[in-house]
Jmol script that loads the backbone (N, CA, C; Angstrom):
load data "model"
ATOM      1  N   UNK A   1       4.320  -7.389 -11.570  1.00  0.00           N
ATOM      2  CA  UNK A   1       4.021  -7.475 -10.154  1.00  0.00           C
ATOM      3  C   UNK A   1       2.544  -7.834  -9.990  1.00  0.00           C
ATOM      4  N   UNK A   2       2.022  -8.686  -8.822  1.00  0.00           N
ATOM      5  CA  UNK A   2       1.262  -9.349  -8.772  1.00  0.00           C
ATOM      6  C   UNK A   2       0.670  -8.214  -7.594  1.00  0.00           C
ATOM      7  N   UNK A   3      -0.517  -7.816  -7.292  1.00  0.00           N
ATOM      8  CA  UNK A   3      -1.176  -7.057  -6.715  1.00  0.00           C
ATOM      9  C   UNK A   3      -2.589  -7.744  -5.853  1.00  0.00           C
ATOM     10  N   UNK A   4      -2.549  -7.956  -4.640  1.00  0.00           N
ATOM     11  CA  UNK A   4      -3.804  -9.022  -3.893  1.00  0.00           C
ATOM     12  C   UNK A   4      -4.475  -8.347  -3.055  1.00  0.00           C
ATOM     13  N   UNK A   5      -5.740  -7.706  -3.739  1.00  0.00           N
ATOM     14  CA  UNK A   5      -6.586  -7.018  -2.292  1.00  0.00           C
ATOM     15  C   UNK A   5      -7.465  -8.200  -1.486  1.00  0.00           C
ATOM     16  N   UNK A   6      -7.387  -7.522  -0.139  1.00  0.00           N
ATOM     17  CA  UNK A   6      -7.830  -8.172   0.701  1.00  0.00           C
ATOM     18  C   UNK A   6      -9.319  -7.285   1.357  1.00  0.00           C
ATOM     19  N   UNK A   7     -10.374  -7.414   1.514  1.00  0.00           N
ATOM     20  CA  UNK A   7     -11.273  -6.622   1.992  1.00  0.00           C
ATOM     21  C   UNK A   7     -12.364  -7.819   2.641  1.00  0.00           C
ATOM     22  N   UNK A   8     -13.226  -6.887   3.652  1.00  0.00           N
ATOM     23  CA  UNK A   8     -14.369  -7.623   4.102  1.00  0.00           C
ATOM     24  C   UNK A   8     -15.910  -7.558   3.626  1.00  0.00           C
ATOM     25  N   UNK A   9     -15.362  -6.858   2.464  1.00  0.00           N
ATOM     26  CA  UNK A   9     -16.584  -6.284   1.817  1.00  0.00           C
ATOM     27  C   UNK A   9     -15.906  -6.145   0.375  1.00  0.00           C
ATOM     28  N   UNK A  10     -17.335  -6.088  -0.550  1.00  0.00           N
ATOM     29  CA  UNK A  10     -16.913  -5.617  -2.301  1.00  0.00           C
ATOM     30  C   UNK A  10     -15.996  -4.526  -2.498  1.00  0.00           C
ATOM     31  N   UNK A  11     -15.306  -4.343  -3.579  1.00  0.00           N
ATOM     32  CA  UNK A  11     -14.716  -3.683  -3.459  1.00  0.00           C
ATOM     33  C   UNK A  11     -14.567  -2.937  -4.701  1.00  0.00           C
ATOM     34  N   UNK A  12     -14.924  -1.863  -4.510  1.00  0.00           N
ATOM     35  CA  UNK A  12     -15.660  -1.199  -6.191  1.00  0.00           C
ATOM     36  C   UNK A  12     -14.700  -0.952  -7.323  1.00  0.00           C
ATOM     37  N   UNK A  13     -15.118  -0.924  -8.556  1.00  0.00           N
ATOM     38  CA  UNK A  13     -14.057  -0.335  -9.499  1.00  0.00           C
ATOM     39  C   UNK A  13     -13.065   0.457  -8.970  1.00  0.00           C
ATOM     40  N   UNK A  14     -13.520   1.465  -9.051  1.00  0.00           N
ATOM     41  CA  UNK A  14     -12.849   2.724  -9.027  1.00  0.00           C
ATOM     42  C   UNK A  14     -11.753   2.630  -7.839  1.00  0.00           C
ATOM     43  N   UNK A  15     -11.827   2.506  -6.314  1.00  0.00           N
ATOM     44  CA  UNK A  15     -10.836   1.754  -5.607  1.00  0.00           C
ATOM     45  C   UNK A  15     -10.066   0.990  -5.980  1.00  0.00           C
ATOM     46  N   UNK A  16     -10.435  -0.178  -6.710  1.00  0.00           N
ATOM     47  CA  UNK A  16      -9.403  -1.073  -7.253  1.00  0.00           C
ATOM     48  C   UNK A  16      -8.563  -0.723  -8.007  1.00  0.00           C
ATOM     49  N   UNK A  17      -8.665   0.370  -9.132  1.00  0.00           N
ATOM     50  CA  UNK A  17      -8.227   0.863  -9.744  1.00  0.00           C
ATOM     51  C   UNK A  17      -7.182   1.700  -9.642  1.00  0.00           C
ATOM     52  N   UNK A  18      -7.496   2.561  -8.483  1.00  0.00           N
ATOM     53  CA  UNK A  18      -6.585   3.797  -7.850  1.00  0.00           C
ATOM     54  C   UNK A  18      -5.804   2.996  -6.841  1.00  0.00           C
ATOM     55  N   UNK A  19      -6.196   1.857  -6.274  1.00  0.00           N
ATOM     56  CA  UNK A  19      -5.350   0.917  -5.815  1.00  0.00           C
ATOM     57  C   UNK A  19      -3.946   0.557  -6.456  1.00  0.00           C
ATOM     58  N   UNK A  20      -4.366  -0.273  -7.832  1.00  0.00           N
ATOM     59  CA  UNK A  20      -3.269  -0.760  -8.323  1.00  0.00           C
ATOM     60  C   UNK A  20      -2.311   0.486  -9.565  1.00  0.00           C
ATOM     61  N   UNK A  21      -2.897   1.407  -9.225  1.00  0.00           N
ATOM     62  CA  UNK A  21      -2.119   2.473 -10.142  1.00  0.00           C
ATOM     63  C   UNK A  21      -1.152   2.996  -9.364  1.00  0.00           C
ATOM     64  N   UNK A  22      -1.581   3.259  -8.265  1.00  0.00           N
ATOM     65  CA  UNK A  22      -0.877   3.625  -6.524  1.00  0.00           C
ATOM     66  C   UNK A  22       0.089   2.675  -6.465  1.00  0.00           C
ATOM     67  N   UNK A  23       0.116   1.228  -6.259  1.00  0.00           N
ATOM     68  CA  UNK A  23       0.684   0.309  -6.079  1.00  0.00           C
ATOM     69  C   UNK A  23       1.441  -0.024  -7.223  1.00  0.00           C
ATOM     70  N   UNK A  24       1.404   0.107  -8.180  1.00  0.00           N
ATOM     71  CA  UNK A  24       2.365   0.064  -9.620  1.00  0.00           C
ATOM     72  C   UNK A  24       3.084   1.397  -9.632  1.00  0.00           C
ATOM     73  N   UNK A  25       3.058   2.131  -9.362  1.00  0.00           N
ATOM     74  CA  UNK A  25       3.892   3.362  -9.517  1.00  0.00           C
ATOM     75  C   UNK A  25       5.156   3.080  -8.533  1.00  0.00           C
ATOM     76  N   UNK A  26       4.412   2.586  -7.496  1.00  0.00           N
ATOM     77  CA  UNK A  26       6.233   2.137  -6.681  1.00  0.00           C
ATOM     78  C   UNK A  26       7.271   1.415  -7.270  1.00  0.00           C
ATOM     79  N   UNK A  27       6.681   0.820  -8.314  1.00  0.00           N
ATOM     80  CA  UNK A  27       7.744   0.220  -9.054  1.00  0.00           C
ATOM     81  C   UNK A  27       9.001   1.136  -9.892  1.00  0.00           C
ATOM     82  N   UNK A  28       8.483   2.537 -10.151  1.00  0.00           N
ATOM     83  CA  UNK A  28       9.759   3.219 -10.563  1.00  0.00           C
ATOM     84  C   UNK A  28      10.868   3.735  -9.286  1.00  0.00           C
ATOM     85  N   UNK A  29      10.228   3.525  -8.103  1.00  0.00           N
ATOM     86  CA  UNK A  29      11.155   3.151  -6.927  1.00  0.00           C
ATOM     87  C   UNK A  29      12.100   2.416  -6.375  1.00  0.00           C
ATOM     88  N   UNK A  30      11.799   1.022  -6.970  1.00  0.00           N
ATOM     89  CA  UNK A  30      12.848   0.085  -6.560  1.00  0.00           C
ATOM     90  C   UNK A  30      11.714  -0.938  -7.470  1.00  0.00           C
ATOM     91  N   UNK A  31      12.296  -1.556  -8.686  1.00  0.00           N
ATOM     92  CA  UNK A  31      12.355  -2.589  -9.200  1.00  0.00           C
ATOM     93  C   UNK A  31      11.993  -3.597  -8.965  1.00  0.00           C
ATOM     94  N   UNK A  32      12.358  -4.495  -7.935  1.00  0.00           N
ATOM     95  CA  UNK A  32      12.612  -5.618  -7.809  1.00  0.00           C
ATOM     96  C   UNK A  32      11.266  -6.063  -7.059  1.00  0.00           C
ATOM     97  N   UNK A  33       9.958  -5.383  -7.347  1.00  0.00           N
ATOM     98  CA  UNK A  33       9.094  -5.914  -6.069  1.00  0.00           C
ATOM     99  C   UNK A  33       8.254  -7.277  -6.288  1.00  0.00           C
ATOM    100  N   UNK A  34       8.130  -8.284  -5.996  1.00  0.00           N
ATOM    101  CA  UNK A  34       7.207  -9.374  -6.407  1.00  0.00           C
ATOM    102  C   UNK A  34       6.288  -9.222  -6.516  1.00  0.00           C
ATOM    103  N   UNK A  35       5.462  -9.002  -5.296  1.00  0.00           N
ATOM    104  CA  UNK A  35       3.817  -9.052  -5.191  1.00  0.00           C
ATOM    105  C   UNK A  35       3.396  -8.226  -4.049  1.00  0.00           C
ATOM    106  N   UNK A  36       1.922  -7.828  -3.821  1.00  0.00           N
ATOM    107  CA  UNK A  36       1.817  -6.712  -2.815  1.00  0.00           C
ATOM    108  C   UNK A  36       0.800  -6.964  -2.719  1.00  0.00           C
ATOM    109  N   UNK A  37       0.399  -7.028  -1.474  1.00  0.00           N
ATOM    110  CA  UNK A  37      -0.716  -7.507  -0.957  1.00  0.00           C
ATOM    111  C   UNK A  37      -1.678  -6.195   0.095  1.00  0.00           C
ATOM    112  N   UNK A  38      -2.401  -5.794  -0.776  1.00  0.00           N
ATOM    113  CA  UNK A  38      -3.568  -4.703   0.095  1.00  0.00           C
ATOM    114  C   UNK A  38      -4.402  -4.802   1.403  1.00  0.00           C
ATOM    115  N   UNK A  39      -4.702  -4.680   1.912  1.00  0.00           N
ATOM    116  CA  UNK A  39      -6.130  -5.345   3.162  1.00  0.00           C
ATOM    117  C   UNK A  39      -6.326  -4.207   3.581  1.00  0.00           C
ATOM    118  N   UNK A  40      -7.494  -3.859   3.286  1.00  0.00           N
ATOM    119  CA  UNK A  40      -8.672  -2.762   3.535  1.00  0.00           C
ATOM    120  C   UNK A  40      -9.509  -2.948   4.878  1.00  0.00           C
ATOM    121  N   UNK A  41      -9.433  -2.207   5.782  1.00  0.00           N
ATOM    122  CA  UNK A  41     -10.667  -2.709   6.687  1.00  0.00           C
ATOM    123  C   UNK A  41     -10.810  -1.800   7.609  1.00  0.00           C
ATOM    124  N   UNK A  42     -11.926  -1.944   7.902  1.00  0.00           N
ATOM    125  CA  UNK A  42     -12.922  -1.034   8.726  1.00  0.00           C
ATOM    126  C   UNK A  42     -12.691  -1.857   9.941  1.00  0.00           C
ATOM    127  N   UNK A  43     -12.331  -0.086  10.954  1.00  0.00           N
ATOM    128  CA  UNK A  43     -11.816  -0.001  12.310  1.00  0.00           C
ATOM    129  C   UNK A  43     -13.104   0.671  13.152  1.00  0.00           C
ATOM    130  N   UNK A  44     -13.136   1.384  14.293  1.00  0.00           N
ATOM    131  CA  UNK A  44     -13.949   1.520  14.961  1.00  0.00           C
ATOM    132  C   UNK A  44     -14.253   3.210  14.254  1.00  0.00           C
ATOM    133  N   UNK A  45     -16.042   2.548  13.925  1.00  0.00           N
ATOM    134  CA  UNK A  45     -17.109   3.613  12.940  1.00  0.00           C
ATOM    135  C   UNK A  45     -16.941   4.751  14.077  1.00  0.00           C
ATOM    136  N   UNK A  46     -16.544   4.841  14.819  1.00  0.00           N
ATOM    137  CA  UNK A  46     -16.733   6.048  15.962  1.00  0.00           C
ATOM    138  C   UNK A  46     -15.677   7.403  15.137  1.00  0.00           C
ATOM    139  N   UNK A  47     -14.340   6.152  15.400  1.00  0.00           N
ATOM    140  CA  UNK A  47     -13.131   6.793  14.970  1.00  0.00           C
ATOM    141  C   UNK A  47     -12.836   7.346  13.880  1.00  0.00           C
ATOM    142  N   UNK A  48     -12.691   8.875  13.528  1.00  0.00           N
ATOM    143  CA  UNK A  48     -12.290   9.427  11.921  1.00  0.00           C
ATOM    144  C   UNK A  48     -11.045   8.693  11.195  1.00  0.00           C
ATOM    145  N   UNK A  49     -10.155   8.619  11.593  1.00  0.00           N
ATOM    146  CA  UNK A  49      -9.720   7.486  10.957  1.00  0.00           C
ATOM    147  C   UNK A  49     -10.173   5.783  11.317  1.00  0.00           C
ATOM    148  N   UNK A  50     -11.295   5.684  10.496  1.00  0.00           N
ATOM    149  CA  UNK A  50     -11.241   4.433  10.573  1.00  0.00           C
ATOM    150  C   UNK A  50     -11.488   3.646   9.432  1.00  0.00           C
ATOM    151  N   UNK A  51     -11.120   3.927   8.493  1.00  0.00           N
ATOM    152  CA  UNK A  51     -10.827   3.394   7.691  1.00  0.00           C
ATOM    153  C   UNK A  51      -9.517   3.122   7.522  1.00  0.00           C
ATOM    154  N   UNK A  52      -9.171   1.729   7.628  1.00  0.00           N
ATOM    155  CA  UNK A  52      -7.177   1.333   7.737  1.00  0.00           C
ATOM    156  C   UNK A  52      -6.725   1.008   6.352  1.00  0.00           C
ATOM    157  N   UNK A  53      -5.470   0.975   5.711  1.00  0.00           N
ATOM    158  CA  UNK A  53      -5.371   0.475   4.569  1.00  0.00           C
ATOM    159  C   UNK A  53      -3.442  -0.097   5.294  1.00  0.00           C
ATOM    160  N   UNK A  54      -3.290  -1.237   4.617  1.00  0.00           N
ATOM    161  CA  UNK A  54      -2.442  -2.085   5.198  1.00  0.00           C
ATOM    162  C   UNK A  54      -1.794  -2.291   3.749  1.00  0.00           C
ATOM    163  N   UNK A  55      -0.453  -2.156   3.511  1.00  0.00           N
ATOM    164  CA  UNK A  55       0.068  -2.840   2.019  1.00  0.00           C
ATOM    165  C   UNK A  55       1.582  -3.582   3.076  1.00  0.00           C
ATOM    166  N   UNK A  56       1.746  -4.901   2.302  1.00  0.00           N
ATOM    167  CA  UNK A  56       2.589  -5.556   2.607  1.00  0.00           C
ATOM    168  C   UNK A  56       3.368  -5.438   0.937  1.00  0.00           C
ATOM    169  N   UNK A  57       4.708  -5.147   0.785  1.00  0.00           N
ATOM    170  CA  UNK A  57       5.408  -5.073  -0.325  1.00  0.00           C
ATOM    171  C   UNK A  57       6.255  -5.891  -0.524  1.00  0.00           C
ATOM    172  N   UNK A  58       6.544  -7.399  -1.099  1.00  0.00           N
ATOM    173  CA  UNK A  58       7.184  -8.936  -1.155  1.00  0.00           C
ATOM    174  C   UNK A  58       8.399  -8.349  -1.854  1.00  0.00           C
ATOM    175  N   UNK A  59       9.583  -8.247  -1.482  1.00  0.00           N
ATOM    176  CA  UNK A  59      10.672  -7.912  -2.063  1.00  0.00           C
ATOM    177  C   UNK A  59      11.628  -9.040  -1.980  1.00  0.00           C
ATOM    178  N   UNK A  60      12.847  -9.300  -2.761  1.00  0.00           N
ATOM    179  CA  UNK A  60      13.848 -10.094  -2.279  1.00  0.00           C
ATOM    180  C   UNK A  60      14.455  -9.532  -1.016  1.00  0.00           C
ATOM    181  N   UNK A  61      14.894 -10.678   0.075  1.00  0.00           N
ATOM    182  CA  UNK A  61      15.040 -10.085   1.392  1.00  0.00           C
ATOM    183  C   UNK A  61      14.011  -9.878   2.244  1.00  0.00           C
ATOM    184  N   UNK A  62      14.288  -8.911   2.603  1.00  0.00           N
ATOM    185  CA  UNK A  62      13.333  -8.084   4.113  1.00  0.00           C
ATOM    186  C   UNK A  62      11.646  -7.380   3.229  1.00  0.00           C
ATOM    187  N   UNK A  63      10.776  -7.723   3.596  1.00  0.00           N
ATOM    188  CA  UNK A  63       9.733  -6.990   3.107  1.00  0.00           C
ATOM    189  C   UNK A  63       9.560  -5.588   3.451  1.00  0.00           C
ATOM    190  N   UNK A  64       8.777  -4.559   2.776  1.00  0.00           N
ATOM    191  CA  UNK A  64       7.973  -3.367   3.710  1.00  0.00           C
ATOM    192  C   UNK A  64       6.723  -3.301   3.501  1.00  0.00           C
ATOM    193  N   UNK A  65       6.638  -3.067   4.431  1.00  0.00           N
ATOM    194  CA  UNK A  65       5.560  -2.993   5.305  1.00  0.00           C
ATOM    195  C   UNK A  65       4.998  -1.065   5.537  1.00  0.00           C
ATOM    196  N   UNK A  66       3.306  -1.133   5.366  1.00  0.00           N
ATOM    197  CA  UNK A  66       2.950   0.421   5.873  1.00  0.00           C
ATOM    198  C   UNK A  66       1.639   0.358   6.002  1.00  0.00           C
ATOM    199  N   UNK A  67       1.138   0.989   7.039  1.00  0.00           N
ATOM    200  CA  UNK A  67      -0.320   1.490   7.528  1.00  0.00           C
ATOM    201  C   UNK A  67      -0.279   2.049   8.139  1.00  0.00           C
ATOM    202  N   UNK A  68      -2.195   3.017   7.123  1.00  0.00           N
ATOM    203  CA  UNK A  68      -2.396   4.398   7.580  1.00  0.00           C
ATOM    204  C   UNK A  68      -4.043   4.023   7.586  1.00  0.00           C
ATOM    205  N   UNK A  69      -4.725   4.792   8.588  1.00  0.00           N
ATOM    206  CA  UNK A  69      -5.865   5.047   8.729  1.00  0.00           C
ATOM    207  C   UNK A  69      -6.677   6.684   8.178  1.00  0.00           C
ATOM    208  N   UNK A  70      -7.542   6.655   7.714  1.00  0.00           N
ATOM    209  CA  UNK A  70      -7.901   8.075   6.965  1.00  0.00           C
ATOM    210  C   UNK A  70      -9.781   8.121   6.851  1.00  0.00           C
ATOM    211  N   UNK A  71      -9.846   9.040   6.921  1.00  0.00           N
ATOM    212  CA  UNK A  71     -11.449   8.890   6.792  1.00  0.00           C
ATOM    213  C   UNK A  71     -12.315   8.507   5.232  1.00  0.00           C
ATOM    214  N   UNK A  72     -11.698   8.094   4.229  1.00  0.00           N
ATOM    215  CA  UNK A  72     -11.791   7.435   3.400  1.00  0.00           C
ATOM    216  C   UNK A  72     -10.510   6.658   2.937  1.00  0.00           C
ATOM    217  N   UNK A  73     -11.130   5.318   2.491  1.00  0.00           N
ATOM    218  CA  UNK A  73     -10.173   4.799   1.828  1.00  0.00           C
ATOM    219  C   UNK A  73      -8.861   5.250   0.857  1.00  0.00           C
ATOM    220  N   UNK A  74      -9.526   6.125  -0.583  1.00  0.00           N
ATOM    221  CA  UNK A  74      -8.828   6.714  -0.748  1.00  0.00           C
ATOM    222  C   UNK A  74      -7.629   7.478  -0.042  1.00  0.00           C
ATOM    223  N   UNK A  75      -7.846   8.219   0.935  1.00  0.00           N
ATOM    224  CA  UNK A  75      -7.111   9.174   1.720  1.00  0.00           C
ATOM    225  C   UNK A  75      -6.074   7.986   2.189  1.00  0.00           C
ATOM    226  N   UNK A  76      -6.130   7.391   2.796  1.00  0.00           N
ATOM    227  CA  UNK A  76      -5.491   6.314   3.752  1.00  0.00           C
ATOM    228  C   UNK A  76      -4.420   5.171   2.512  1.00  0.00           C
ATOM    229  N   UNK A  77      -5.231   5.012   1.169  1.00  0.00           N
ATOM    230  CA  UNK A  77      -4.295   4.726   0.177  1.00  0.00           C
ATOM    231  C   UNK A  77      -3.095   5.582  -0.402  1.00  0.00           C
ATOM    232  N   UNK A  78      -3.150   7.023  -0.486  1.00  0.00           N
ATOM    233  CA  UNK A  78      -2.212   7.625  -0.686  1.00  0.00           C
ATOM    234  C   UNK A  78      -1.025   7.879   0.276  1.00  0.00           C
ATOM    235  N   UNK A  79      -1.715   8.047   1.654  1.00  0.00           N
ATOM    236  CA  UNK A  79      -0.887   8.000   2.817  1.00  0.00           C
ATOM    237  C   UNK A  79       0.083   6.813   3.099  1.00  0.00           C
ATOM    238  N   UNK A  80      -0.656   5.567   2.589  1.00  0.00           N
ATOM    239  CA  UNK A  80       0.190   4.684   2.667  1.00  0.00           C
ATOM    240  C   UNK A  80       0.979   4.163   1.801  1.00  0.00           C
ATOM    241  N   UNK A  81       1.099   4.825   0.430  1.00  0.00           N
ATOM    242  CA  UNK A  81       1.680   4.428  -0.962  1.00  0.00           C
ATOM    243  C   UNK A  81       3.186   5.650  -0.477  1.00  0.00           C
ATOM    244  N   UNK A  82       3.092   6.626   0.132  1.00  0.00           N
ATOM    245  CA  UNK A  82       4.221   7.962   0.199  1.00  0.00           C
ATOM    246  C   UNK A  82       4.817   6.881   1.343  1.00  0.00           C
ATOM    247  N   UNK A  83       4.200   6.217   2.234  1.00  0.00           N
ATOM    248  CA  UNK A  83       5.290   5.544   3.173  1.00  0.00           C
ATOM    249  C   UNK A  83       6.039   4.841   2.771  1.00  0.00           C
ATOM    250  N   UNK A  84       5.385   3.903   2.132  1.00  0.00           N
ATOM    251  CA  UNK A  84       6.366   2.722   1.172  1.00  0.00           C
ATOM    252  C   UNK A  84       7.088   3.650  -0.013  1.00  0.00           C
ATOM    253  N   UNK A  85       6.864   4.163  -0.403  1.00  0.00           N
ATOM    254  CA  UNK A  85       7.739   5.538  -1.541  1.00  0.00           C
ATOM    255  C   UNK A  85       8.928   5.789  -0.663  1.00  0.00           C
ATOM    256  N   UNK A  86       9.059   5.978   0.517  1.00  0.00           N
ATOM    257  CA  UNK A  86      10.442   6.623   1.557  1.00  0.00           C
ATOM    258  C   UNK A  86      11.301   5.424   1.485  1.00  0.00           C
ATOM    259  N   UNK A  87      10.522   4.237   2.221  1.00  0.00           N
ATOM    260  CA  UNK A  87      10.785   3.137   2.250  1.00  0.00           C
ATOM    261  C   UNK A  87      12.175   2.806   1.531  1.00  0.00           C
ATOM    262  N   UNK A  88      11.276   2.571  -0.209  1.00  0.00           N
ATOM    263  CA  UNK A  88      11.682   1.940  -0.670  1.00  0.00           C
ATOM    264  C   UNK A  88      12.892   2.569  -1.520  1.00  0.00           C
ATOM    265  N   UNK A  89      12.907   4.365  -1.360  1.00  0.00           N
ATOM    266  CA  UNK A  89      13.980   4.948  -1.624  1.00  0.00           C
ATOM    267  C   UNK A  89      15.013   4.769  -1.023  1.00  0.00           C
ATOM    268  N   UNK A  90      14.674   4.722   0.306  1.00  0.00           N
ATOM    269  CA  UNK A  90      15.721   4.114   1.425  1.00  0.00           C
ATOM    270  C   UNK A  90      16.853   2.914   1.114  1.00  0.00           C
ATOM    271  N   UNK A  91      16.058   2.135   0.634  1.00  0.00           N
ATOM    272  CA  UNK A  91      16.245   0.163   0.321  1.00  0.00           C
ATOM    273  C   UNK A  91      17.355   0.707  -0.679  1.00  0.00           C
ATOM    274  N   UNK A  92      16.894   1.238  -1.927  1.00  0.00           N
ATOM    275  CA  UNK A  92      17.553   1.511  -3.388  1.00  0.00           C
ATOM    276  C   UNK A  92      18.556   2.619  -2.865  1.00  0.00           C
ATOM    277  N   UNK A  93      18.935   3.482  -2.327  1.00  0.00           N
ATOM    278  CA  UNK A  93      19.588   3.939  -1.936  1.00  0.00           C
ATOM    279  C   UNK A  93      20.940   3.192  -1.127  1.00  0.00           C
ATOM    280  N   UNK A  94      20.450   2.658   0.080  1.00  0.00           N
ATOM    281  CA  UNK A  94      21.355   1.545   0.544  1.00  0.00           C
ATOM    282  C   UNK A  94      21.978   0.490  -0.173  1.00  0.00           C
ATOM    283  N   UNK A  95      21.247  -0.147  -1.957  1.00  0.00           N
ATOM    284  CA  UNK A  95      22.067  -0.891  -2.391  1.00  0.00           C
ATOM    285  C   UNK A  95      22.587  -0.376  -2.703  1.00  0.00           C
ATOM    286  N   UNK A  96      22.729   0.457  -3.754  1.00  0.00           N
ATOM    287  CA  UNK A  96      23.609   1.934  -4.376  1.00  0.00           C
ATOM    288  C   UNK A  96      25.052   1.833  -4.002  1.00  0.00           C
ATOM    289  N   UNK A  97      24.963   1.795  -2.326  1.00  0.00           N
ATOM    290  CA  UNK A  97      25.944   2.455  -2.174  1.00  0.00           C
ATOM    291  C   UNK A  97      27.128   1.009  -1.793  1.00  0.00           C
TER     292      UNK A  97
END
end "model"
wireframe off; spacefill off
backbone 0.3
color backbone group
C-alpha cells in the first residue's frame, strides 16, 4: 500500500512515521486497500481542535473516508485511524456475509 501525506508545512520524522504505522495497521482490517492519502492541516489557531487530520482510504469500489480534529496532530491521527478501523470492519464484515 502506497501511503501520500499531504501538509502545508514540513513534516517531521517522527509524525511520518506514526503516520504510516497507523495507516499500515489497517491493513489487518480489510486487505484490499490501494493507497491512502493523509492531509494534515491547520484550522483556526484559536480553536483546540485545530489541528485536522483527513485520511482518504482507495479501496476497490466505494472509498472511506475520516476526519478528526485534536489539539495535536498525533491525537487527531489516532482518532482518525479507530474511524477508518469501524469502517473498514464494517466493509469486511458485509462481504463476509
Amino acid at each position: 500500500m502506497k501511503i501520500h501525506i499531504h501538509a502545508p508545512f514540513e513534516v517531521n520524522s517522527s509524525l511520518k512515521e506514526l503516520i504510516e504505522k497507523r495507516v499500515q495497521k489497517l491493513t489487518t482490517f480489510y486487505d484490499r486497500i490501494i493507497k491512502a492519502d493523509v492531509y494534515l492541516k491547520l484550522e483556526d489557531k484559536k480553536s483546540p481542535d485545530g489541528q485536522v487530520v483527513e485520511i482518504n482510504i482507495h479501496l476497490p469500489g466505494k472509498d472511506a473516508f475520516a476526519k478528526e480534529g485534536a489539539d495535536s496532530f498525533e491525537k487527531a491521527v489516532a482518532a482518525t485511524t479507530t474511524k477508518l478501523e469501524r469502517q473498514l470492519k464494517k466493509r469486511k464484515d458485509k462481504l463476509s456475509k
